[in-house]
C-alpha positions in Angstrom: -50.2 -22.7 18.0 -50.0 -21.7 21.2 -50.3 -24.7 24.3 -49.7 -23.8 27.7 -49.4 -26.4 31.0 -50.3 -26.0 34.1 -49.3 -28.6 36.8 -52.4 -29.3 38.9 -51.9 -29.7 42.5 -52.1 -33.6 43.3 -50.7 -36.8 41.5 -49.0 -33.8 39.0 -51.3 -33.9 36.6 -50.8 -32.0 33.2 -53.7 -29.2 32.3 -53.3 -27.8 28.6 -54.6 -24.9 27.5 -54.6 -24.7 23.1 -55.2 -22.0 20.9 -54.4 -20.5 17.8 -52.8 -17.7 19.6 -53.3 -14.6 21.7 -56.4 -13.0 22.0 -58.3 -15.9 20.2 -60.8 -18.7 21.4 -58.7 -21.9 23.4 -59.2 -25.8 24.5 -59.0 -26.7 28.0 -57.9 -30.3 28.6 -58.0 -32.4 31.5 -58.5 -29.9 34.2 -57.5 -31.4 37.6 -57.0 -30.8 41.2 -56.9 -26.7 42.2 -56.1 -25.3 39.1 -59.1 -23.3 38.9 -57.1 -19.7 40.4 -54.2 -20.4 37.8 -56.2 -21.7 34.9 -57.8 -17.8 34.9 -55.2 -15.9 35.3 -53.4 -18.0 32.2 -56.7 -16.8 30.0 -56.7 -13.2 31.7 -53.0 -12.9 30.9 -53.3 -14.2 27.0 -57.1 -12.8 26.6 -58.2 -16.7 25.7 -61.9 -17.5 25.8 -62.5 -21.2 26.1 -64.8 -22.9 23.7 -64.8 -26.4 25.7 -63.2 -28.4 27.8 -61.8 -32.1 26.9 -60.7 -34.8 29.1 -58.7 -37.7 27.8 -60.6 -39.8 30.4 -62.7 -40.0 33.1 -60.4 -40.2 36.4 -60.7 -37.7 39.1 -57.3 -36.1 38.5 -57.7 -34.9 35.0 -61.9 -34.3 35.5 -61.9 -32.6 39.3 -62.3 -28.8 38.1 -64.5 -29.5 35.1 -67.7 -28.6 36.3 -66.7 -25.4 37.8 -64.5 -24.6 34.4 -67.2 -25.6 32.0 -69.7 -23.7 34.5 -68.2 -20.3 34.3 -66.8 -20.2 31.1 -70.7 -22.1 29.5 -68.8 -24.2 27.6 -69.4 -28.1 26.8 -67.0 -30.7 28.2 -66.5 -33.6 26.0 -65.2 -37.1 27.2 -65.8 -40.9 25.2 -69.1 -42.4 25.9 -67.3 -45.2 28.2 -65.9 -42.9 30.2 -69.2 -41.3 30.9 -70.0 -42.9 34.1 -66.3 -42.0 35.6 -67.6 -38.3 34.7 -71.2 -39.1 36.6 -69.4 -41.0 40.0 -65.6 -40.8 39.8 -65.2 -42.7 42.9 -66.1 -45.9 40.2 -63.1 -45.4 39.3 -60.8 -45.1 42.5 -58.2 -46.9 43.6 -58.1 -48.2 47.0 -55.2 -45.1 47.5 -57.6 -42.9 46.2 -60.4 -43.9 47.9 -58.6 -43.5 51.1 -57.6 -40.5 50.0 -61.0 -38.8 49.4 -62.9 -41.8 51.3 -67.0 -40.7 51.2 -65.7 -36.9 51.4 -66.1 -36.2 48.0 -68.4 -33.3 46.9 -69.1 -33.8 43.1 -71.2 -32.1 40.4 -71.1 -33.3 37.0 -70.7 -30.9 33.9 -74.6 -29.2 32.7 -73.2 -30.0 29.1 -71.5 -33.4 28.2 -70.7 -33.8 24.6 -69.8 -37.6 23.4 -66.0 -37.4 21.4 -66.8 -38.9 18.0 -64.7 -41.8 18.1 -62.6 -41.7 15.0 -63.7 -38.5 13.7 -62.7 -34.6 13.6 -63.5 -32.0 16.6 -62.6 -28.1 15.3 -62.8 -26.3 18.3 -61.0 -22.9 18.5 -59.5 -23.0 15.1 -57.7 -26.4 15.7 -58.6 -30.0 14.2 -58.2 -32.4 16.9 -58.5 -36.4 14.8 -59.9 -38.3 17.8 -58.1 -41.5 18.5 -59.8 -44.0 21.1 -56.9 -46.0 22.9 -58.4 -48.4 25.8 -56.5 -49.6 28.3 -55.8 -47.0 31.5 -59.3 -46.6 31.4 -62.4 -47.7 28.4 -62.9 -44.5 27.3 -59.1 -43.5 26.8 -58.7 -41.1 23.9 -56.2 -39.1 22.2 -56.0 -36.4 20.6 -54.2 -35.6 17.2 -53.8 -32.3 15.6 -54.7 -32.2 12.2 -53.8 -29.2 10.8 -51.3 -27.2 8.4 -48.8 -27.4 11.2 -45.2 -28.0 10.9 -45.2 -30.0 14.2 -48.0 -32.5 15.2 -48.8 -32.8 18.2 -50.7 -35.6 20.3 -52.3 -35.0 23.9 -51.7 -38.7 24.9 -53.6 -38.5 28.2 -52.7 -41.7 30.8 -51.9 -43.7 27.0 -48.5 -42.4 27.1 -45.6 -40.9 29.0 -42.5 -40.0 29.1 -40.4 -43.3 29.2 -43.4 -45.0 30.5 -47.4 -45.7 30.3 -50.2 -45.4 32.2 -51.3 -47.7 35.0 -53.9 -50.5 34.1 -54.6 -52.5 37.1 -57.5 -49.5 38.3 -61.0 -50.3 37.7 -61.8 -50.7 34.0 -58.3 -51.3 33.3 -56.6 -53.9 30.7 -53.1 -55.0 30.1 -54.7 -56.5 26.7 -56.5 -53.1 25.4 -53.2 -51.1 26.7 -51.0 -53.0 24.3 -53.2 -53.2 21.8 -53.5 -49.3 21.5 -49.5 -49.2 21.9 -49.6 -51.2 18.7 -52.1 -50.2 16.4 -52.8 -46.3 17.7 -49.3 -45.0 18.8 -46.8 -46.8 16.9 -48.4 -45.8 14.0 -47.7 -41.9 14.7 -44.5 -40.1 12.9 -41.5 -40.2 14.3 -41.7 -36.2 14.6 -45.0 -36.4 16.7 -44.7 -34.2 19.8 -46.2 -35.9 23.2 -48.4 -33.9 25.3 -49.0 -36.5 28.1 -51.2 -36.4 30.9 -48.4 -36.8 33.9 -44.8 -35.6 33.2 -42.7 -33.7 30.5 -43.5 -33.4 26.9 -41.8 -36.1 24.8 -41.7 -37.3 21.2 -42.9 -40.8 19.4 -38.9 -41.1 18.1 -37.8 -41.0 21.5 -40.3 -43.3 22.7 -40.2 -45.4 20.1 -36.7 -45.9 21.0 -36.5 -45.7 24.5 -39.7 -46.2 26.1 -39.6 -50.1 27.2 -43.7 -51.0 26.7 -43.7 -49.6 23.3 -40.5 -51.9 22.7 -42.5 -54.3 23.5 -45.3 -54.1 21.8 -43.4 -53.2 18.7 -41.9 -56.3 19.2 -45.5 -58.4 19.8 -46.4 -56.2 17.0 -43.9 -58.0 14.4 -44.4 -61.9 15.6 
């Protein structure tokens, strides 16, 4: 399988582009701030055609070029259902940093075609089976992403769920400390060991790491066995 990132240009935010290889259909995911110019010349340079985009969740650094990518490529995006209204006024979901950031500036257009994930079920776009995994707690419609298929290596886009050492932030609006450890506990510590990390902010990782290092999912390994 081939996965590329691109690094968008704010709050360094991971863009991944999926396919089966070169030449063939791809997934976008989570295309953020100016990564429009870069995001073509990665599908000009491995002749990819996007079938759709998908967003872990709704906040404006992994949604900002979706309407402009799903618009010029005429492919759906697809987000959860309670991330939809991040997706139709992303400011409902700023921080006051971000809102000072972008204050009453912002010029948005939502997607023509929003597709609802299925929670729990299977999405085969571009020749890959993505299992999608609804994980609350950065935001209420936080989802990852599992592939599913004959694979040696699985691989999970983790979005703001998971990073690198760390998790994401859940004192934004829609936010809970609760729903975050819950889906530490019963949605990542779950995944093998060998499970490769694609998260949404920072460098690839794996669940054996994690699960050995990372100090949240310590301790909700540890909640998890009182």
């Amino acid at each position: 399988m081939l996965i590329e990132t691109l690094v968008a240009d704010a709050f360094g935010t991971n863009c991944y582009v999926l396919a089966d290889g070169r030449g063939s259909e791809c997934v976008v995911v989570d295309p953020g701030i100016g990564i429009e110019p870069r995001l073509d010349d990665l599908l000009a340079e491995h002749r990819l055609k996007p079938v759709a985009v998908v967003l872990t969740h709704g906040h404006l650094d992994h949604t900002f070029s979706v309407a402009p990518v799903c618009g010029s490529n005429e492919v759906p995006a697809y987000i959860h259902a309670d991330d939809t209204h991040l997706l139709e006024d992303p400011a409902r979901g700023f921080g006051p940093g971000t809102a000072a950031m972008f204050g009453t500036g912002l010029d948005w257009t939502e997607p023509d075609d929003v597709e609802i994930l299925p929670d729990g079920g299977v999405l085969d776009l571009a020749g890959i089976r993505f299992k999608v995994d609804h994980a609350p707690g950065h935001t209420q419609g936080s989802t990852m992403f599992h592939t599913t298929g004959d694979e040696a290596t699985p691989y999970t886009l983790s979005g703001d769920v998971l990073f690198a050492g760390a998790i994401g932030r859940v004192d934004l609006p829609g936010g809970s400390e609760t729903q975050m450890r819950d889906s530490l506990e019963n949605k990542v510590l779950p995944l093998a060991d060998e499970t490769i990390v694609l998260p949404g902010h920072g460098p690839r990782t794996d669940i054996a790491t994690e699960r050995a290092s990372n100090p949240f999912l310590r301790q909700a390994a540890e909640h998890h066995r009182r």
